[in-house]
C-alpha positions in Angstrom: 0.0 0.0 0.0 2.8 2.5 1.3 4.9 1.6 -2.4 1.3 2.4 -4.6 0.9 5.9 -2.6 4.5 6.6 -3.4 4.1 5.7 -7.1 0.8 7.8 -7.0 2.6 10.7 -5.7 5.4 10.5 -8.2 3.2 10.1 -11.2 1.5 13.6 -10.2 3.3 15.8 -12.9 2.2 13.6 -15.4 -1.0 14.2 -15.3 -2.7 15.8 -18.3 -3.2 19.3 -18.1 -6.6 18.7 -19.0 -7.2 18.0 -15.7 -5.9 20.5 -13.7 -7.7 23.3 -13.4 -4.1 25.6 -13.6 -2.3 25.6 -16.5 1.0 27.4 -18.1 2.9 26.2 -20.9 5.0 22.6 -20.2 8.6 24.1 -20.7 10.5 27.5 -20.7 13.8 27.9 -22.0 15.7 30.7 -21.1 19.6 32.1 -21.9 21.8 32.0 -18.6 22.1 35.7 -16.8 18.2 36.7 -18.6 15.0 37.0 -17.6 11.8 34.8 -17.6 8.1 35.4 -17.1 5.8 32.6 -16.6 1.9 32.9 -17.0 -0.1 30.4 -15.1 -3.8 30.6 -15.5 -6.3 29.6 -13.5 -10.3 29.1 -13.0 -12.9 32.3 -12.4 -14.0 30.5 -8.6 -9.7 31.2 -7.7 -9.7 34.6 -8.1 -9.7 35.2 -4.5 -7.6 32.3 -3.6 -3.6 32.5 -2.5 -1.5 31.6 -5.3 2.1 30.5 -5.1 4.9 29.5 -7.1 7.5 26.8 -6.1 10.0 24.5 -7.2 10.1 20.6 -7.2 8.7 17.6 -8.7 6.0 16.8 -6.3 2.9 18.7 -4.3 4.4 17.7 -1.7 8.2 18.3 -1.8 8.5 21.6 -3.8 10.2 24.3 -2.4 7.7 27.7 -1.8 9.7 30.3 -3.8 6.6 33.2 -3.8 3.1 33.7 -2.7 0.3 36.1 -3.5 -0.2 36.8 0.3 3.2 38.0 1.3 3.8 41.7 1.0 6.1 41.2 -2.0 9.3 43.1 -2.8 8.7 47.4 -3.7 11.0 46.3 -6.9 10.0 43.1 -8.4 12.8 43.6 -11.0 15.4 43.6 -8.2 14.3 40.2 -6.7 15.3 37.2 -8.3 11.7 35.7 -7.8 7.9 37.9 -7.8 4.5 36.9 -8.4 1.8 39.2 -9.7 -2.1 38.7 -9.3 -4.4 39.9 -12.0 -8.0 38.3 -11.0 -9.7 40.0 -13.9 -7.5 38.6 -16.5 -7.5 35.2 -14.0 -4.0 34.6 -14.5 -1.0 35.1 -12.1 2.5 35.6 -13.5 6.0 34.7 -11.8 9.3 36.8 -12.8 12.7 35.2 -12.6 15.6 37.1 -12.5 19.5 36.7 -13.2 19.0 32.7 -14.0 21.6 30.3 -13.9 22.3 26.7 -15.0 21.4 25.9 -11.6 17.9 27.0 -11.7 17.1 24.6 -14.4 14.3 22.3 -13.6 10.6 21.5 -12.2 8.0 24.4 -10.9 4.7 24.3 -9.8 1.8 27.1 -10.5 0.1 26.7 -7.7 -4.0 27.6 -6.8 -3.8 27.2 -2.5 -7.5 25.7 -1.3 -6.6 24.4 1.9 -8.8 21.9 3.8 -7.6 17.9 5.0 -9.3 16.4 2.2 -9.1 18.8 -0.9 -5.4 19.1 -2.3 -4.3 22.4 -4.0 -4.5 22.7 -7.7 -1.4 23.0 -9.4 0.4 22.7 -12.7 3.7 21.8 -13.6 6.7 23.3 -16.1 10.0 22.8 -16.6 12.5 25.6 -17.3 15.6 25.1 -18.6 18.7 27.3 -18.4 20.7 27.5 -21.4 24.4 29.2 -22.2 24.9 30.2 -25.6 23.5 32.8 -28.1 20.0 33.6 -29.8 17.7 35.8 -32.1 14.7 37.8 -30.6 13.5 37.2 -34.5 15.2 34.4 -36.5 13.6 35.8 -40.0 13.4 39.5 -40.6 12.3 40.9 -43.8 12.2 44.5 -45.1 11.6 46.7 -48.4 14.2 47.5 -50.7 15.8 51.1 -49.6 14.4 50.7 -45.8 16.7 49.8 -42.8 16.0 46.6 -40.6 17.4 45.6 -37.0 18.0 42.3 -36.0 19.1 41.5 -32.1 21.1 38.6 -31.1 21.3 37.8 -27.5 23.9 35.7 -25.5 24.8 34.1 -21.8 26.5 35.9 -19.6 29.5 34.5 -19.7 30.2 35.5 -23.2 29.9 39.5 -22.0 33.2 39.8 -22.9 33.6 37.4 -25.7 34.3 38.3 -29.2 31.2 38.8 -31.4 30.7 38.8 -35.5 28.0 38.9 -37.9 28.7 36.8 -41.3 26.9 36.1 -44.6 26.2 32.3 -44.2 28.8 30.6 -46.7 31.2 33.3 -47.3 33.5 33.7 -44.1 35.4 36.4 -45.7 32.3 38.7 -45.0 32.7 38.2 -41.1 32.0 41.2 -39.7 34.0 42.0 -35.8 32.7 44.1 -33.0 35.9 45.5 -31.5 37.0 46.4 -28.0 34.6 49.5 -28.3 31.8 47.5 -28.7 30.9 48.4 -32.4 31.4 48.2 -36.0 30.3 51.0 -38.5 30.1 51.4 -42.1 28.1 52.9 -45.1 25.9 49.7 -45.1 25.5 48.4 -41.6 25.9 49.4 -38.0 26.4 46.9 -35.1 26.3 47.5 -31.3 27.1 45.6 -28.4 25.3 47.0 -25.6 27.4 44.8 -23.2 24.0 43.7 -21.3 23.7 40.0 -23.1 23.0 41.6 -26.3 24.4 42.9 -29.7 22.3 44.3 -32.6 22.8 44.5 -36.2 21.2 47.4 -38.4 21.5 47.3 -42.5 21.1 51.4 -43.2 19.5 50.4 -46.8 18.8 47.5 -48.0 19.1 46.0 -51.2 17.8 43.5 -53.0 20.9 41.2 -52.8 20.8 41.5 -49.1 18.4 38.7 -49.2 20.5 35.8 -47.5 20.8 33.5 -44.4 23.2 35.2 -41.6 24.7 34.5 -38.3 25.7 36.1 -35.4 28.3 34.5 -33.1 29.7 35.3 -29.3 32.3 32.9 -28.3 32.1 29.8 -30.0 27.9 29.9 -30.3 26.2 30.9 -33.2 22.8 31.3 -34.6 21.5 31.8 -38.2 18.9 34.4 -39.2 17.1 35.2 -42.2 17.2 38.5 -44.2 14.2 38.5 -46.4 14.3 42.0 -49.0 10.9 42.6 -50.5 10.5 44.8 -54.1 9.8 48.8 -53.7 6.2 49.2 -54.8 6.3 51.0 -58.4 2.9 52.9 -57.3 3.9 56.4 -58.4 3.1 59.1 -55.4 1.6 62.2 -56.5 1.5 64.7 -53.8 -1.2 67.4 -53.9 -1.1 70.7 -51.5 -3.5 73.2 -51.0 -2.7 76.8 -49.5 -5.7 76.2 -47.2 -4.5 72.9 -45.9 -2.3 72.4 -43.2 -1.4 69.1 -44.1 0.1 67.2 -47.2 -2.4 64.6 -48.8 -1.5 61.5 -50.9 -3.0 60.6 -54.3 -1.6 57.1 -55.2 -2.1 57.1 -59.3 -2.2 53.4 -61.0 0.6 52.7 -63.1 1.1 54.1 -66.5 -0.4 51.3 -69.3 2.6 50.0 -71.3 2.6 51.9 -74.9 2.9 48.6 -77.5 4.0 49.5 -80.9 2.8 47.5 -84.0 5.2 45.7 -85.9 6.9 47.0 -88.9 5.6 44.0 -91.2 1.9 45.5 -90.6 2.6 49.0 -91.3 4.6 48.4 -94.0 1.7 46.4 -95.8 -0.9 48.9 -95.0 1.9 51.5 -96.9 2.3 49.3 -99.7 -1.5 49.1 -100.4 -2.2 52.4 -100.4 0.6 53.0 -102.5 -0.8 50.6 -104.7 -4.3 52.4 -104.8 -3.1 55.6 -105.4 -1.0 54.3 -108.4 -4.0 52.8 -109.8 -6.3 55.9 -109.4 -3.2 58.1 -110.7 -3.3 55.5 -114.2 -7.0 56.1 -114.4 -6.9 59.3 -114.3 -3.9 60.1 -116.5 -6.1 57.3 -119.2 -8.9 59.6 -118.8 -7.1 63.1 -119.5 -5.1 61.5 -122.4 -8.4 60.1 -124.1 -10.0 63.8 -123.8 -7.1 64.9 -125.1 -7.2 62.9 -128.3 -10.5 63.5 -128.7 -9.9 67.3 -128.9 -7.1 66.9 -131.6 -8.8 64.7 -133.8 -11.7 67.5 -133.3 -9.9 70.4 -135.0 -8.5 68.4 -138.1 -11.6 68.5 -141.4 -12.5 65.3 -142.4 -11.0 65.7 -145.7 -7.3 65.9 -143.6 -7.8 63.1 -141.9 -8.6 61.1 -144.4 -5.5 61.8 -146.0 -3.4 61.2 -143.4 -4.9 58.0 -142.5 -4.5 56.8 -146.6 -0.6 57.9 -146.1 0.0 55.9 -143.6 -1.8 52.9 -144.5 -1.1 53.2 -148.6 2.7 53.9 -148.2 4.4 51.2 -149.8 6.3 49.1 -147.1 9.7 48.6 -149.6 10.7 52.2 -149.9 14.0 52.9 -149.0 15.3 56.6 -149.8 13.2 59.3 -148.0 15.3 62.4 -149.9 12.9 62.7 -152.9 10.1 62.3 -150.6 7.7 65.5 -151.3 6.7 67.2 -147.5 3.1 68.4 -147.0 2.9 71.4 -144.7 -0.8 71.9 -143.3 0.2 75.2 -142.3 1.0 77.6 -145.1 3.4 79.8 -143.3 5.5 77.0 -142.8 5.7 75.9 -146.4 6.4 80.1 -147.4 9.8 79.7 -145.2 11.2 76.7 -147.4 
């Protein structure tokens, strides 16, 4: 009997959250030398209940760290552990201060409801304390021409320790915060604040910014994304007036691309009205020249014309001597000048 109460006993943080009546998240990890706040929430009949926050494995053997009915410290952020209240939100949070590896381990949100045969409800977490280096954001994007930060935090014990931000497969672009504390150029700016973190700023990003990084302190490293997006092409148009007091904004669509027929169509629209006016110029030249006639043969008598037309029709074909060939001036002033 004792050996199934023990068993009972140590199978208690096991039990699924679903039946507790507390609850928080199942593990917290934190860097070593940082901060950590833990939410535990609890039911709308606890909001007048003590709450308390303590470490161990067991109801039974965990260590009382902070309770809702003390008077509590005037500067929470001085104390290593506090515990804040909030019965409209029904939640109570626990701060932890200045961890170390040593603080690694179980915790218990605890609701206290007293009485010999109604235990406390209670939740458990595990928090782990970690030494090395992380990102506050491990993927950060911004537009083209903008500047983005990115903040890499690390342990304590790597205050002092050298830190660099690289381009991830080219170690010549290893960048190296000094014994100042900071790096500087036309492109990006990096600051080590001394306080377990270091940031990186790229003034204005380009488009072939867009690569994995990581920042290092010590032998620790992490990699982070740099994610450029396009500048929008939307052309701004701003539009004052001396009566207003403020600038407004008209965004205007983009222009519609101007598209240019080909050369092939234009050519064969040329070629047939070329073609057209060619024929229309023939017609009418036909026309003028066939009036024209007409008014020639007009003004010659009958008798003329007949002539003519037997001349060239009865002239013998074999005839080869035109000297003694007699002339035949229609107009007699011309024959009076021979």
């Amino acid at each position: 009997m004792l050996q199934l109460l023990k068993l009972t006993f140590s199978l208690l943080p096991w039990i699924p959250v679903f039946l507790c009546k507390v609850i928080t998240d199942g593990e917290f990890a934190v860097l070593e030398g940082g901060s950590l706040t833990i939410p535990c929430h609890y039911e709308p009949q606890y909001a007048s209940y003590v709450k308390y926050w303590c470490k161990g494995s067991t109801r039974e053997f965990c260590t009382s760290l902070a309770r809702t009915d003390d008077p509590g410290p005037i500067n929470p952020a001085e104390e290593r552990v506090s515990i804040f209240d909030d019965p409209i939100q029904q939640l109570f949070t626990v701060t932890m201060n200045n961890l170390k590896q040593g603080d690694s381990g179980w915790y218990m949100c605890g609701v206290e409801i007293g009485g010999v045969w109604k235990a406390d409800d209670a939740t458990f977490t595990y928090i782990k304390v970690i030494h090395g280096v992380s990102a506050v954001n491990s993927r950060v994007s911004g537009e083209e021409g903008s500047s983005v930060t990115v903040q890499c935090l690390y342990s304590e014990r790597y205050r002092e320790s050298e830190k660099k931000w690289c381009r991830s497969g080219d170690w010549r672009s290893c960048l190296s915060i000094g014994s100042a504390g900071s790096y500087e150029d036309s492109s990006v700016a990096i600051r080590d604040d001394r306080t377990r973190a270091f940031t990186v700023t790229f003034k204005k990003l380009r488009m072939t910014d867009t690569a994995w990084y990581w920042c290092s302190a010590g032998q620790h490293k992490i990699t982070v994304q740099i994610l450029v997006t396009p500048r929008p092409t939307t052309t701004l148009l701003s539009v004052t007036s001396p009566h207003a007091t403020s600038r407004s904004v008209v965004h205007l669509p983009p222009p519609k691309a101007i598209t240019k027929e080909p050369w092939s169509s234009n050519s064969n629209m040329l070629a047939s009205v070329v073609v057209c006016v060619s024929v229309m110029f023939i017609g009418v030249m036909a026309v003028f020249s066939r009036k024209l006639w007409k008014m020639h043969k007009s003004k010659l008598s009958p008798s003329e014309t007949e002539k003519l037309n037997a001349k060239f029709i009865d002239y013998p074909k074999d005839v080869g001597d035109f000297q003694n060939a007699a002339v035949i001036f229609l107009n007699k002033n011309s024959q009076d000048v021979f």
